[in-house]
N, C-alpha and C positions, 0 to 999 in steps of 0.2 A: 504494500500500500504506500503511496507518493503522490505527494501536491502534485497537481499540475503542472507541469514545467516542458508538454514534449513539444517539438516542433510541429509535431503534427494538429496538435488542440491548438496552437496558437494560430496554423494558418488557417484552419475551420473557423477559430473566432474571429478573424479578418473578415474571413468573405462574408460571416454573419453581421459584423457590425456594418458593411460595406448593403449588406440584404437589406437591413433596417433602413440605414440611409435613404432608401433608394422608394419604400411604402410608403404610406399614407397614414393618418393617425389613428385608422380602426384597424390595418392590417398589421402595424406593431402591437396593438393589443393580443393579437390572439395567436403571432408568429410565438412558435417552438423555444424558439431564443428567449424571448423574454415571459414565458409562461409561468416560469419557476417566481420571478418577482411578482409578476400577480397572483399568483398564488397567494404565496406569504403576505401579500397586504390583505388579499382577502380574508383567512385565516387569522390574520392579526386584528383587525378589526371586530370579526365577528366574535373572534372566541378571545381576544385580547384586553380590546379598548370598549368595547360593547358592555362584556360582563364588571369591569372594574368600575365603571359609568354608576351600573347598579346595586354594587353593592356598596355605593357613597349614597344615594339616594336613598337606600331600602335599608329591613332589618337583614336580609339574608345575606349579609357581606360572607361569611364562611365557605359556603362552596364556589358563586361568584370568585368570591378572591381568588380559591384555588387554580380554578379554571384561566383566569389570566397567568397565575404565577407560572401553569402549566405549558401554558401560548407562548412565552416569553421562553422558555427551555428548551421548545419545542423548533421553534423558530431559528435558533441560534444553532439548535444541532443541525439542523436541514442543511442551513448554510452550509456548514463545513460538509456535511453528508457531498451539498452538492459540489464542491470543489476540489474533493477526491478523485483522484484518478484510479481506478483500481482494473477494468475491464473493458478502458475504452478501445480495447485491439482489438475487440470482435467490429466495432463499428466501420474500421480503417476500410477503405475500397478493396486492398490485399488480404484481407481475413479470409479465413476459407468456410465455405457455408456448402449446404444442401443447397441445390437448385430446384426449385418448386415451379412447373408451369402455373401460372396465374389463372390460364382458365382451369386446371384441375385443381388449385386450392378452391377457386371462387367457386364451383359447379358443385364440390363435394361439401365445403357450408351451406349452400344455396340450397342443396337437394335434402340436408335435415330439417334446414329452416322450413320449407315446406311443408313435409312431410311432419314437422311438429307441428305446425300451424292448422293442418287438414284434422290432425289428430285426437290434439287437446282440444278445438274448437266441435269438434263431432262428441267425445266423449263429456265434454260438459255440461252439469245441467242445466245451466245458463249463459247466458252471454251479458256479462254486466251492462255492455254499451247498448243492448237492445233494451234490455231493462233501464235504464234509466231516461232514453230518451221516450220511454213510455208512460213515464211517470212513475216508475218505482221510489220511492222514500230515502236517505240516503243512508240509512242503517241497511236497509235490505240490498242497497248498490257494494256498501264497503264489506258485505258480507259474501255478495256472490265474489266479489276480487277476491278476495280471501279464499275461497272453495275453489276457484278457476284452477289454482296450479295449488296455492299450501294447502289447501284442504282435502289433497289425493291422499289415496290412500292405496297399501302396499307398491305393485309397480308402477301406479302413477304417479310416485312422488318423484319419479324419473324425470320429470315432464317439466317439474320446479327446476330444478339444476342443467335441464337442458337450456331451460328460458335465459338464465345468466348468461351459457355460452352463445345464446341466437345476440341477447343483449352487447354486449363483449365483440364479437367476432364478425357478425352481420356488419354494423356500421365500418367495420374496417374494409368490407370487401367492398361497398358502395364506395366508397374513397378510393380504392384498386380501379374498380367501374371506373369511376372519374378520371380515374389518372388513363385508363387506357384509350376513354373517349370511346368507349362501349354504347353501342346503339341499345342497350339492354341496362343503361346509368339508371333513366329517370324509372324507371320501372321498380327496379330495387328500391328508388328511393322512396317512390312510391308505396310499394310491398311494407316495406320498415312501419311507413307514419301508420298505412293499417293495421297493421298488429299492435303496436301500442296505443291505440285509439280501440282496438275492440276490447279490450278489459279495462278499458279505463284507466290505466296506471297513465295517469296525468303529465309527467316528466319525463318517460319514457322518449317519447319523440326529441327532445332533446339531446339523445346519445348522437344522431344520425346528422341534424340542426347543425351541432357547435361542431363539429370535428371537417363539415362541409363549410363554414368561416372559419378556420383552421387553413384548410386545403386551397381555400381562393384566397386567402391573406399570403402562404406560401408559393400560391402561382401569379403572386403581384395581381388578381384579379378583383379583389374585394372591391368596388368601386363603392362609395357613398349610397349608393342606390341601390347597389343590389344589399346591400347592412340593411339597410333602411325596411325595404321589403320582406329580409327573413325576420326580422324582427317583429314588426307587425306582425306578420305570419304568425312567429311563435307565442305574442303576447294573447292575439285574437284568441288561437286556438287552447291556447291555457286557461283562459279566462272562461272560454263556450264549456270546455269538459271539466271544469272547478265548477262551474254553475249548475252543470245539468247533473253532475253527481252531488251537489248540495243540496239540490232541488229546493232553494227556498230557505234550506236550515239557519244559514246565517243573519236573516232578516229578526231575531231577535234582540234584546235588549241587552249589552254587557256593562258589567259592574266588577269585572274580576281585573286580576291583575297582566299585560299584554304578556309577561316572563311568565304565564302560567300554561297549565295543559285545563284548566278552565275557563279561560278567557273565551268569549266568544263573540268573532269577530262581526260587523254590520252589518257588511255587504262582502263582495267576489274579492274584491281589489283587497280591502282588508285582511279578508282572510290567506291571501296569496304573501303580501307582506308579511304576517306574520307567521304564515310557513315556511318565508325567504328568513326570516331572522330571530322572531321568535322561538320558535318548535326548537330550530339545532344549538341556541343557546340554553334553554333550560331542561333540554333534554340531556344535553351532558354538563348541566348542575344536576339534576336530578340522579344521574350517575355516578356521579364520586357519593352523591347524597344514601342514595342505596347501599353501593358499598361499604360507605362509614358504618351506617347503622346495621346492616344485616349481616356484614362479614365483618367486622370490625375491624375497618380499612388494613385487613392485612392482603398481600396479595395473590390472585388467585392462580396464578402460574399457571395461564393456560388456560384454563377450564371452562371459562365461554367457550370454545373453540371445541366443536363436535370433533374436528380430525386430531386436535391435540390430545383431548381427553381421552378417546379413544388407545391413539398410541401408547400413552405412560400410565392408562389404567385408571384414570384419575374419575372422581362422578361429573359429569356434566351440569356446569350451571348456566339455565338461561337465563343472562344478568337483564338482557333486552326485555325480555316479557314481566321480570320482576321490579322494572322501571316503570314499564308499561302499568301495571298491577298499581304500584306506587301513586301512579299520574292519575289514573281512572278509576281507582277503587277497587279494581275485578279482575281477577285472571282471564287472560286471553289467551289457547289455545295456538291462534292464528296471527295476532296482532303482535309486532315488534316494536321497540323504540329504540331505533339506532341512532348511536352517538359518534360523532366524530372522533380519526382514530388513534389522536391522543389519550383521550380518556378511558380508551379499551387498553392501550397500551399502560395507562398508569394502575387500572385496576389488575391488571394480569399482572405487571410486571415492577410495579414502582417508578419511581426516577430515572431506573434503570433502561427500564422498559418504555420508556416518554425519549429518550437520547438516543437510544438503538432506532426503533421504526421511523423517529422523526429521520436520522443518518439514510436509513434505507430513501424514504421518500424523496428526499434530495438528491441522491443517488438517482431515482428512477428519473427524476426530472434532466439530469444531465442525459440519460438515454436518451430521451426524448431529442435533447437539442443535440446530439451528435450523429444520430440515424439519419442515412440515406434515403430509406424509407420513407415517401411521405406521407403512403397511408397509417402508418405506425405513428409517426410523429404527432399527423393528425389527431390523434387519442391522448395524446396528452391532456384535453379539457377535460375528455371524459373520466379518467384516472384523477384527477383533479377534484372534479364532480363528486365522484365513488365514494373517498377517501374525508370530504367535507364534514359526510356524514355519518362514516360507518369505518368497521374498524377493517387493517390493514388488513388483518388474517381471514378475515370475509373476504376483502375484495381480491386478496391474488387466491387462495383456495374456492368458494365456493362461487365467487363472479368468474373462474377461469384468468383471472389477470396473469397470474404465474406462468399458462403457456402464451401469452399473448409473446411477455416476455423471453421463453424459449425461442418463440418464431422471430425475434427481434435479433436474436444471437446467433443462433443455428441453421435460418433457413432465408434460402434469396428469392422471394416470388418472382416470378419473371422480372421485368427488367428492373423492378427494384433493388434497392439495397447496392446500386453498382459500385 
């Protein structure tokens, strides 16, 4: 392990800062190169300067407080995570890789994608998106999501951990589409938005959204208009499937606090804000808050973590659902509360464990900006995204990130990766 110092990262960061020069001011937003700093400003604010905010105004200064001390550790290791040099020879043009035809990577995701889609949509006993632009209620909407894939049972629960890798691997190949200038692009992209519009997982279409501003920012194509355009796009459409699966619920009266899982927001737009900033701030207070009191903040080594526990024998604790329980009052089965993956990291692992995966993340962010790859690189927002709100060892184990990663190392899709 060694600082950066090779001739070779230095001339890659030339022609990157020579790249930037040469964009626009939304296409450096979302270029590969400077993704790692927005990152950490976003991170730092939300889980930073946010929660410190509130714990000078409020009585709950204690997990607040933590929750910054934790952003601030967290942050700082990233840093250095990311300006290690440890593995950046696989990236070099001379590394030696598998060579993967592109139309047989793309054809053989494409052809599960489907066939999981033809599948679970036939074996289910509902379709939340039909049900709710029906007028279904939004308990019986959040309940069919719930049964669609986690609520299978014996070999359909295959169906749930396929969805991460359709999730995961799909948006990467429409990026591939794109870059080959495939008569068969918009279709995929098309394909994508309806699958995460038929269950209503509201965010979903975002994997597909941000990593395609990614890819026109990389091909200097981002022009003002076309920004302009997918955004509308994805606010409209955020807004229509938040409404129609609310059906009305938010039109109540709130008196609770906006840092609460009781608040209840006015209107769409409300309640959207405070699933953008509310939810992921008190949901990892409410997580060190759980741990405090039911494990007596010692830590759990692992044991959220079904493939951990498993291996070292350990019992499995689902911290997620006993937050959730915490928030709501009620055991949920189906319902999780994932916290961003600092504070998975600090319950599993300590201090310890906040400086390690934050190193890791920084690390992955330099893969990012040193990959040929630009369907790869493309995914940086989404790995970004993943990680905001959920812990590391979910997103490389059961979101599939860990092979995104192998194929990042080991394999050259066609003319990628040259």
């Amino acid at each position: 392990m060694f600082f950066d110092k090779s001739k070779s990262s230095t001339c890659d960061n030339v022609l990157n800062l020579n790249h930037v020069r040469k964009s626009n001011l939304f296409e450096r937003f979302f270029l590969p190169e400077n993704g790692f700093i927005v990152f950490l400003v976003a991170i730092g604010i939300i889980y930073g300067v946010v929660p410190i905010i509130v714990a000078i105004v409020t009585s709950e200064a204690n997990s607040f407080g933590l929750l910054s001390i934790i952003t601030l550790v967290s942050i700082l290791a990233m840093w250095v995570g990311n300006r290690i040099s440890i593995i950046d020879g696989r990236f070099y043009s001379t590394s030696k890789r598998l060579r993967v035809s592109s139309s047989g990577f793309i054809g053989g995701v494409w052809f599960f994608f489907l066939t999981y889609i033809v599948f679970s949509m036939a074996s289910a006993s509902a379709i939340p998106f039909v049900s709710a632009i029906s007028g279904a209620d939004a308990d019986l909407v959040s309940q069919q999501r719930g049964d669609f894939l986690k609520g299978r049972e014996g070999l359909g629960i295959v169906l749930l951990y396929l969805s991460t890798f359709m999730s995961t691997f799909v948006p990467y190949t429409v990026i591939l589409l794109y870059e080959k200038n495939s008569k068969y692009r918009h279709l995929a992209l098309l394909a994508f938005l309806f699958y995460a519009i038929s269950f209503m997982a509201k965010a979903l279409f975002l994997f597909v959204i941000l990593p395609m501003l990614v890819f026109l920012a990389v091909k200097r194509r981002l022009k003002i208009k076309i920004f302009i355009y997918l955004f509308l796009f994805s606010i409209i459409l955020l807004i229509a499937l938040t409404s129609i699966s609310l059906n009305g619920e938010t039109a109540l009266v709130n008196e609770e606090a906006f840092f609460s899982a009781t608040y209840i927001p006015p209107d769409t737009i409300s309640y959207l804000i405070w699933r953008s900033v509310g939810v992921p701030v008190f949901t990892a207070t409410d997580t060190l808050l759980v741990h405090r009191e039911l494990f007596s903040g010692q830590p759990l080594m692992g044991a959220t973590s079904s493939l951990i526990s498993a291996l070292f024998g350990i019992e499995r604790i689902n911290l997620e659902r006993f937050v959730f329980e915490h928030q709501f009052g009620s055991w949920n089965e189906i319902a999780n509360a994932n916290a961003v993956f600092i504070t998975d990291a600090f319950v599993n692992f300590g201090w310890i464990g906040v400086i390690l995966f934050s190193m890791i993340v920084g690390q992955v962010f330099r893969w990012f900006r040193l990959s040929k790859d630009i369907a790869f690189r493309a995914q940086w927002i989404n790995f970004a995204f993943m990680i905001f709100s959920a812990s590391l060892i979910g997103t490389l184990l059961s979101n599939w990130w860990i092979f995104m990663f192998f194929n990042a190392f080991l394999l050259r899709v066609g003319s990628n990766a040259k």
